[in-house]
C-alpha positions as CSV (number, residue, x, y, z in Angstrom):
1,X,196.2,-77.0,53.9
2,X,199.1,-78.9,52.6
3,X,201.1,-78.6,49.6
4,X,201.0,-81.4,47.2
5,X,204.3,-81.5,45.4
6,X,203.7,-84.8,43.8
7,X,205.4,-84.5,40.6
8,X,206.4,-87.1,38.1
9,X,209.6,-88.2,37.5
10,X,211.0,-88.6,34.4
11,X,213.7,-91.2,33.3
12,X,216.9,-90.4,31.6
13,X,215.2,-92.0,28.7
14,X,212.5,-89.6,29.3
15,X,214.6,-86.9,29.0
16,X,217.1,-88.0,26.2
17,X,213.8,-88.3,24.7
18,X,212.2,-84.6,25.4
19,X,216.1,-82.9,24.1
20,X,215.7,-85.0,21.3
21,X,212.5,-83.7,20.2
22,X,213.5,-79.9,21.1
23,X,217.2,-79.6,19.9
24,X,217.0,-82.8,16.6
25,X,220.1,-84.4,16.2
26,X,224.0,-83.2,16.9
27,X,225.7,-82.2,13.5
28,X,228.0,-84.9,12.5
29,X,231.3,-84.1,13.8
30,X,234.0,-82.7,11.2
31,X,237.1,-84.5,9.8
32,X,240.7,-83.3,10.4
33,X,241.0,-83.8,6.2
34,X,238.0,-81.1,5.9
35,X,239.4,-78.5,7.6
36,X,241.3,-75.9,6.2
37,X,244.9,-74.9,7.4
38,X,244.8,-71.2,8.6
39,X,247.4,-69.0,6.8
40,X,248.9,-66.0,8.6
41,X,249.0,-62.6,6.8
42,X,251.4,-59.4,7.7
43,X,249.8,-56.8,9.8
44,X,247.1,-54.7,8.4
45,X,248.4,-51.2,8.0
46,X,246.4,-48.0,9.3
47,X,247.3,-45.5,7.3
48,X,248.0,-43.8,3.8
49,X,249.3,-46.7,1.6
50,X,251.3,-44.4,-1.1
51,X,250.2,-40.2,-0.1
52,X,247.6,-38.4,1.0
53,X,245.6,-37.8,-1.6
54,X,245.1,-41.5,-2.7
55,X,244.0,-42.0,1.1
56,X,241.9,-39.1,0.8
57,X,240.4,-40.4,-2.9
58,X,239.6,-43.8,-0.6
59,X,237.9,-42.8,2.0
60,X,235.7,-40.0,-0.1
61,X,234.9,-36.6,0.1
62,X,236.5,-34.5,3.0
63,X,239.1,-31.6,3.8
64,X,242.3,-32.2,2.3
């Protein structure tokens, strides 16, 4: 018995067609005026920002 692989073929029509109906329409693309200039900050410190026992009151209840 043979196989029958016949399939169809599709067009690229056919298949700008078939992404079209399952992934709708590419946003539109964005502006250099709408976007926003990033803004570096200074490192983020780890650690007790005046003493201890402010850190401690951040963080909550523990051993001090």
């Amino acid at each position: 018995m043979a196989d029958d692989h016949s399939a169809e073929s599709f067009s690229d029509a056919d298949f700008a067609f078939l992404r079209y109906a399952r992934f709708g329409e590419l946003p539109s693309p964005v502006r250099p005026d709408d976007r926003v200039e990033l803004t570096e900050t200074g490192q983020l410190r780890d650690g007790p920002t005046v003493n201890p026992d402010e850190w401690q009151l951040r963080l909550g209840p523990g051993i001090a």
